[in-house]
VOZAMAR-603438 format. One record per residue (C-alpha): x, y negated, z. Coordinates in nm, 4 decimals. Last residue first. Layout:
X,Y,Z
...
This chain:
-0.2295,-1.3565,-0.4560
-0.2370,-1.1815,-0.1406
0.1321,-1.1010,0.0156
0.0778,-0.8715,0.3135
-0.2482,-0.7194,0.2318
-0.1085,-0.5947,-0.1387
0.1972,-0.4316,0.0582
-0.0384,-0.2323,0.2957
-0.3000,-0.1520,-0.0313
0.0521,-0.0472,-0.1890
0.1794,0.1811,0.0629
-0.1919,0.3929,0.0056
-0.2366,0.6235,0.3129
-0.4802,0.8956,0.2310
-0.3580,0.8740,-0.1346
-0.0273,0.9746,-0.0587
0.3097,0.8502,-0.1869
0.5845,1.0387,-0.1084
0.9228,0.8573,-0.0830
């Protein structure tokens, strides 16, 4: 699992459960 800063997986997971 590559993580690239173009396409941040954690911005997507962040939007899907807000605090």
């Amino acid at each position: 699992m590559i993580l690239h800063q173009e396409t941040p997986l954690w911005e997507l997971i962040l939007a899907v459960h807000p605090r």
